[in-house]
C-alpha positions as CSV (number, residue, x, y, z in Angstrom):
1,X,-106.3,149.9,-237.3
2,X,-108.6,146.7,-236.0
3,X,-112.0,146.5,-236.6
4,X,-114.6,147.1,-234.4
5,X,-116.4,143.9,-235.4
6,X,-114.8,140.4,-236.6
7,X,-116.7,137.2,-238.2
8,X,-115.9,133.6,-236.4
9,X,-117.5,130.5,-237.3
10,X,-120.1,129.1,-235.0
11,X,-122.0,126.0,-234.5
12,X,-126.1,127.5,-234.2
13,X,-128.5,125.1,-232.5
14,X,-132.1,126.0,-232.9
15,X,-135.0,123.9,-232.1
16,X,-132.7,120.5,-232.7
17,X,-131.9,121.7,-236.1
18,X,-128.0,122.1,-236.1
19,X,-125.8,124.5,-238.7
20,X,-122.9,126.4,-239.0
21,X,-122.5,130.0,-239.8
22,X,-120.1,133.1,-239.6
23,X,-121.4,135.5,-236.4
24,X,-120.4,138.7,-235.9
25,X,-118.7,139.6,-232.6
26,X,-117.1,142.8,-230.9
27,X,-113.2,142.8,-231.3
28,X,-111.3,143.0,-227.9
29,X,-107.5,144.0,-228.3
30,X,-105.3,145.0,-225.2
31,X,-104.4,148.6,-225.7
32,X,-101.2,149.9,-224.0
33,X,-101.0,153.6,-222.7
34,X,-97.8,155.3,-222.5
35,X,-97.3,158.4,-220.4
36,X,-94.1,160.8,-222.4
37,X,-93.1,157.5,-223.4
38,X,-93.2,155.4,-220.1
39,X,-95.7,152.7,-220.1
40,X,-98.7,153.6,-217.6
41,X,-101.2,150.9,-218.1
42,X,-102.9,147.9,-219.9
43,X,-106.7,148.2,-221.2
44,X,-108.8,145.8,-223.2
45,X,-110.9,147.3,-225.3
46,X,-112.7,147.6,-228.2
47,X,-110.5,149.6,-231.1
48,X,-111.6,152.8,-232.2
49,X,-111.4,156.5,-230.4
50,X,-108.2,155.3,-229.3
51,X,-106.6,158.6,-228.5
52,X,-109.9,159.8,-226.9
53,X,-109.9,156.5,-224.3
54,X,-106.1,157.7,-223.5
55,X,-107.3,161.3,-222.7
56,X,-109.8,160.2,-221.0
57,X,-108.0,157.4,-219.0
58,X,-105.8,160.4,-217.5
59,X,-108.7,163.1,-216.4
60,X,-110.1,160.1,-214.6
61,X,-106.1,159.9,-213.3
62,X,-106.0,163.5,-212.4
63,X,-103.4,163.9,-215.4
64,X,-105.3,166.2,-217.7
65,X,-108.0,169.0,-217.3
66,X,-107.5,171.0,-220.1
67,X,-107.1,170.3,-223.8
68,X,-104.1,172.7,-223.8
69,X,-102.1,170.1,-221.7
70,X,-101.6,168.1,-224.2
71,X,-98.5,168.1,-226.9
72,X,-99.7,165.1,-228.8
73,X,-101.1,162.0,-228.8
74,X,-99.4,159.2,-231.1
75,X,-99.5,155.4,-232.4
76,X,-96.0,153.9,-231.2
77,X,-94.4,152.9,-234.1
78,X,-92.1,149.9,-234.4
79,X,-94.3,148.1,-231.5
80,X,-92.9,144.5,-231.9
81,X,-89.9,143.4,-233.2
82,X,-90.4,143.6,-236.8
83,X,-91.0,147.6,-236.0
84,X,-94.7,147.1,-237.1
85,X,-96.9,149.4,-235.7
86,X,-99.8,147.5,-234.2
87,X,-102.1,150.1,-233.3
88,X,-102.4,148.9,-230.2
89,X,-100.0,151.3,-227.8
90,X,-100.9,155.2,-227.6
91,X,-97.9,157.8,-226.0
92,X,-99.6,160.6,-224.6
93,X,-97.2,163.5,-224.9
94,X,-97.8,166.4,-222.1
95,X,-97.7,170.1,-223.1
96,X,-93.9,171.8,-221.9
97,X,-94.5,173.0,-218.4
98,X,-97.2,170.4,-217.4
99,X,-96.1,168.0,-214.5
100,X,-95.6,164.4,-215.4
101,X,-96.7,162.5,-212.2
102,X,-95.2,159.9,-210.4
103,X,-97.1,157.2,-210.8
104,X,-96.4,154.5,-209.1
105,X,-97.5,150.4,-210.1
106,X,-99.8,150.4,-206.8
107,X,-102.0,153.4,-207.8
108,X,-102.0,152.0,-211.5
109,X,-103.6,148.8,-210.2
110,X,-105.8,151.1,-207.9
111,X,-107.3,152.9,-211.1
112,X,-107.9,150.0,-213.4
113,X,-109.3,147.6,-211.1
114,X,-110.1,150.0,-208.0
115,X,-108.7,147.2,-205.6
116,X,-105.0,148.4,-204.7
117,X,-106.7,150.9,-202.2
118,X,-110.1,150.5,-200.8
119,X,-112.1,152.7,-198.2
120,X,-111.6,156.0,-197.2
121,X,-108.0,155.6,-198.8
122,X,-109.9,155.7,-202.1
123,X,-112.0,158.6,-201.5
124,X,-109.4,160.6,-200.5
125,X,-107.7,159.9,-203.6
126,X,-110.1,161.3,-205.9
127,X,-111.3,164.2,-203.4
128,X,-107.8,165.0,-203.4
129,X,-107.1,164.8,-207.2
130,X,-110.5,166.4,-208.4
131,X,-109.9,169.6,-210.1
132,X,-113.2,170.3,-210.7
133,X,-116.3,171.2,-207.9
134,X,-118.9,169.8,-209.1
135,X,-122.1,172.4,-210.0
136,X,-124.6,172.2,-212.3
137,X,-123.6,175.5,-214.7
138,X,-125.3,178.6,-214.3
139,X,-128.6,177.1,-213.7
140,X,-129.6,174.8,-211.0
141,X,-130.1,171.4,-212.4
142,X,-133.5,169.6,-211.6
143,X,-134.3,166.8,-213.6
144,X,-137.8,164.8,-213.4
145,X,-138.3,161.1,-213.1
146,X,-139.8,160.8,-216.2
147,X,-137.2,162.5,-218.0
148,X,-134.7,160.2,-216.4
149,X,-136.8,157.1,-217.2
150,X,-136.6,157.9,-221.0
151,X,-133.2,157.9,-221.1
152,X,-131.9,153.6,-221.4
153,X,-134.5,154.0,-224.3
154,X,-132.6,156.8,-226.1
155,X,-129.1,155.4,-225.4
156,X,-130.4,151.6,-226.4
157,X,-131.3,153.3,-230.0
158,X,-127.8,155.0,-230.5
159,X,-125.7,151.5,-229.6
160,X,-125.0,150.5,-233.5
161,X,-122.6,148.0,-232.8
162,X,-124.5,146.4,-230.0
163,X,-127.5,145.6,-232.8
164,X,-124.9,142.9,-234.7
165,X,-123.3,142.0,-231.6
166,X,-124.9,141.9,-228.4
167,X,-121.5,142.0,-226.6
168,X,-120.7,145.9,-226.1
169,X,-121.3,148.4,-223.0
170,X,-122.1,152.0,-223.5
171,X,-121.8,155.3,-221.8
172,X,-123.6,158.6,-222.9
173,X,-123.8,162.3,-221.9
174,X,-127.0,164.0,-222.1
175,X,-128.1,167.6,-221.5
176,X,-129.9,168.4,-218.7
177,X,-133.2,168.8,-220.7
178,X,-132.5,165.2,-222.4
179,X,-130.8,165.5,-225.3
180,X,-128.1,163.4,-226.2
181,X,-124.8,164.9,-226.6
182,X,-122.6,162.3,-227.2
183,X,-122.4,157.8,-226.7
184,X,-119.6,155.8,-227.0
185,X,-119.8,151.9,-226.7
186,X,-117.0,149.3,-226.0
187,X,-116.0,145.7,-224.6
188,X,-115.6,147.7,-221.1
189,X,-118.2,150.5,-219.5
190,X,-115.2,152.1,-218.4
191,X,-113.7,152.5,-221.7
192,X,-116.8,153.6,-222.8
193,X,-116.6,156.5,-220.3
194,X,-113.1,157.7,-220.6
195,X,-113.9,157.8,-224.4
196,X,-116.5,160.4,-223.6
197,X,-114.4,162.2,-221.4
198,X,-111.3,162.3,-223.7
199,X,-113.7,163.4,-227.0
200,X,-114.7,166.2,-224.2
201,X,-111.2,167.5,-223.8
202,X,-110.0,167.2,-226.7
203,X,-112.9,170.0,-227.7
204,X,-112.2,172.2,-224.6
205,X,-115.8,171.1,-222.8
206,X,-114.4,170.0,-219.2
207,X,-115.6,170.2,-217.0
208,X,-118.8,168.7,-218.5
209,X,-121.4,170.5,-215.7
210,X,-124.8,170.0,-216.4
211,X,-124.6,166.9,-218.1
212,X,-126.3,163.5,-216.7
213,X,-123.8,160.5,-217.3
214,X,-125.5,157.1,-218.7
215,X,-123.7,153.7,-218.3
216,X,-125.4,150.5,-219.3
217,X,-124.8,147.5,-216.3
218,X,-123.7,148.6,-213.0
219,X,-122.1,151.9,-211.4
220,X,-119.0,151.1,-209.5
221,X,-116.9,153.5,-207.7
222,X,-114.3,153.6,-210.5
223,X,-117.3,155.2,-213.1
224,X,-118.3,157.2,-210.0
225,X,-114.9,158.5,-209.7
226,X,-114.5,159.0,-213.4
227,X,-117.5,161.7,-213.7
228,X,-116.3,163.2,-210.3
229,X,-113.1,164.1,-211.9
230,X,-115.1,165.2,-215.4
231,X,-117.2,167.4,-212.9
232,X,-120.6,165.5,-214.3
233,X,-123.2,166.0,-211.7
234,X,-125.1,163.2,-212.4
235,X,-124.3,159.2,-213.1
236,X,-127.4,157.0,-214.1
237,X,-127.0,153.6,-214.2
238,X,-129.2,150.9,-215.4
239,X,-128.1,148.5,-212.9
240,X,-126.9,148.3,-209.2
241,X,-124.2,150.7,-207.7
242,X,-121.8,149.7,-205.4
243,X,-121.4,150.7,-201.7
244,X,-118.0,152.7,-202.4
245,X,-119.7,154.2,-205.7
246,X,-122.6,155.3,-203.5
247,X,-120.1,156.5,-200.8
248,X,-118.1,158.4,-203.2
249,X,-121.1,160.1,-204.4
250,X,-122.4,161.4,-201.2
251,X,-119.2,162.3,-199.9
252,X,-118.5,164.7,-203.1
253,X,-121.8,166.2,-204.0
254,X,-122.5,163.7,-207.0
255,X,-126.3,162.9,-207.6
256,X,-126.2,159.0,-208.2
257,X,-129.1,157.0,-209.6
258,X,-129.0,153.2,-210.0
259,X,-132.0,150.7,-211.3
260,X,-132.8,152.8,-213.9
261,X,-135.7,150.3,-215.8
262,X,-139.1,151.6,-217.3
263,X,-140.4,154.3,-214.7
264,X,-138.7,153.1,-211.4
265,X,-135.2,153.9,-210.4
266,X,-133.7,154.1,-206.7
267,X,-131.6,157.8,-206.0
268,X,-128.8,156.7,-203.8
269,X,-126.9,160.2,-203.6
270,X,-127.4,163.9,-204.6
271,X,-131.1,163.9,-204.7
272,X,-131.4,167.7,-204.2
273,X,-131.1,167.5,-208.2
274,X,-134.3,165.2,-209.0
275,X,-137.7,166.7,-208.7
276,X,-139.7,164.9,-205.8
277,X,-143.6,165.4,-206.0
278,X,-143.7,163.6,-203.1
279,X,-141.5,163.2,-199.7
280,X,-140.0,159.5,-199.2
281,X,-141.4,157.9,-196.1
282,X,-138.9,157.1,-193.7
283,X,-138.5,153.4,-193.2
């Protein structure tokens, strides 16, 4: 299994004075997914809740919903040619009964780099795909300003790895009253999602209503689509969305908040779900 971490030698310049020393860095390893045996797609990411990133990888594909739907989920063996098993290609084996779909090289490059189809072509693929309506559980979710605005704290305290490396992303799911459920970091913030997502299947919580979605660095439409298809209400980002993230949102009922820094934020989508003391002024 690779290591989350690895040591490389590096040449430190401070204040003129010059030495070398070992630094610690986040490991990035491609990471092959295979669908019932047939290769699906090509990740780089940082090793660790492998099988969890694979699950997740196919609720964001519309694959998988339910824990249930899934036989197995496996290392290949024999890998290269000296049959070594590099722990670095996953087979995700579907339950008997559960349709394998047809998925075709264009909408693999279309969900892991959201530039095969663009548009309205790429919102109807996810309204189309989304099994899940997205609500807010038996309670109507409100959440304040302030308790949004405390949340990059809480997720910058739980990112281990980022502490000896600088170099990760992370996702996290917290409740509606602010408690943090779960965080995941990798190389990639989508990785970092679909690990979420696939540790939520895999212990029969989709979909995950009435949970707020964090991601460190920008919301694009392919984390946008990835809580849609969890049926997560909410996606905070710390950075800027995109205009087909923000579209996506307001087309499918998803509250989306970008800038998230210190008190301020800007809602770009779904603000029936933050607590307004005041009406915005129309500009």
């Amino acid at each position: 299994m690779g290591r989350v971490t690895a040591r490389r030698r590096v040449i430190r310049i401070r204040d003129g004075a010059v030495s070398a020393r070992p630094d610690t860095l986040v490991t990035e390893e491609p990471m092959e997914i295979r669908l019932n045996g047939k290769p699906l797609a090509v990740t780089m990411r940082t090793p660790g809740d492998d099988f969890a990133l694979a699950a997740g990888f196919l609720v964001s594909e519309g694959v998988l919903g339910r824990a249930d739907e899934v036989a197995n989920i496996v290392y290949c063996a024999g890998a290269t040619e000296d049959g070594s098993n590099t722990y670095n290609v996953v087979d995700v084996r579907l339950a008997p009964g559960v349709p394998v779909p047809d998925i075709t090289l264009e909408r693999n490059v279309y969900t892991t780099s959201s530039c095969g189809l663009c548009g309205k072509a790429s919102l109807d693929a996810v309204r189309t795909t989304a099994r899940y309506p997205l609500s807010d559980g038996p309670e109507p979710m409100r959440l304040t300003p302030a308790l949004l605005a405390s949340l990059p704290g809480r997720l910058r305290e739980a990112q281990r790895v980022f502490d000896r490396t600088g170099g990760l992303h992370a996702a996290a799911l917290f409740s509606a009253d602010g408690e943090l459920l779960d965080v995941r970091e990798d190389v990639g913030r989508h990785n970092a999602v679909d690990k979420l997502v696939g540790r939520a299947l895999q212990q029969g919580l989709l979909p995950l209503a009435g949970a707020v979605l964090l991601v460190s660095g920008r919301a694009s439409f392919e984390l946008a689509q990835k809580a849609v298809m969890a049926g997560i209400p909410v996606l905070a980002a710390v950075s800027a969305p995109s205009s087909l993230a923000v579209d996506l949102a307001a087309e499918t009922g998803l509250t989306l908040v970008g800038f998230l820094r210190g008190a301020s934020m800007n809602v770009y989508a779904g603000e029936q779900r933050i607590v307004l003391d005041e009406q915005p002024a129309v500009a």
